[in-house]
C-alpha positions as CSV (number, residue, x, y, z in Angstrom):
1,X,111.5,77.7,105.7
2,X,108.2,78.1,105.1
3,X,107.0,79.8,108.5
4,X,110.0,82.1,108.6
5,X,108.7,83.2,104.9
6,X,104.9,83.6,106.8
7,X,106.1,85.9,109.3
8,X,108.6,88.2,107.1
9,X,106.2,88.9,105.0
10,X,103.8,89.8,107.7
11,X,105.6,92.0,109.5
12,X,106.8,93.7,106.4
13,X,103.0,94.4,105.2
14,X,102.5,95.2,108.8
15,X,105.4,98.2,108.1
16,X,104.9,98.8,104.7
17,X,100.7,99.7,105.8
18,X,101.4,101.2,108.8
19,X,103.6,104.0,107.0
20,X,101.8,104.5,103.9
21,X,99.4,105.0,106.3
22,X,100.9,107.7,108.6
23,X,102.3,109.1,104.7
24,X,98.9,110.2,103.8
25,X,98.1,111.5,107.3
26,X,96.8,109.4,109.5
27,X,97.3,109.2,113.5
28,X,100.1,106.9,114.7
29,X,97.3,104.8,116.4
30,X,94.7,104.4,113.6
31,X,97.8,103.7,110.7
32,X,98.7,100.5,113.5
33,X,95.4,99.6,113.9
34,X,95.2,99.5,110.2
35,X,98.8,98.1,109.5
36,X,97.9,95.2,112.0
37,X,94.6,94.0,110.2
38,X,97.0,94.4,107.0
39,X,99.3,92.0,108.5
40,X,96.3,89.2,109.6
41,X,95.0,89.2,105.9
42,X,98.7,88.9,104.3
43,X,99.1,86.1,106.6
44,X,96.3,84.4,105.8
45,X,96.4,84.6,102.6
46,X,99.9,83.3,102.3
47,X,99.1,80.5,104.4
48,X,96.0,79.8,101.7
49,X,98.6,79.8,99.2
50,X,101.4,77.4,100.9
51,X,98.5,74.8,101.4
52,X,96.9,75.2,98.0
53,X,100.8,74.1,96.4
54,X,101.3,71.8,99.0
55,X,98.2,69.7,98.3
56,X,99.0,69.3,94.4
């Protein structure tokens, strides 16, 4: 469960970024760019989380 809960909510940051993004008028390739690197760090810092609980 907990890798399918990783990578919905990194692809969802990776949409939710990428259009806010092209909202406030940003080229198509810069808000991906952008919504990718958004994506990495919501990872990561999920995956922080899931270890820090699992450890306790």
């Amino acid at each position: 469960m907990r890798p399918i809960m990783l990578i919905v909510v990194a692809l969802l940051t990776r949409s939710l970024v990428t259009n806010l993004c092209i909202l406030f008028g940003m080229q198509a390739e810069v808000a991906s760019s952008i919504g990718t690197l958004g994506m990495v760090i919501a990872g990561l810092v999920m995956y922080n989380r899931m270890n820090i609980r699992r450890r306790k």
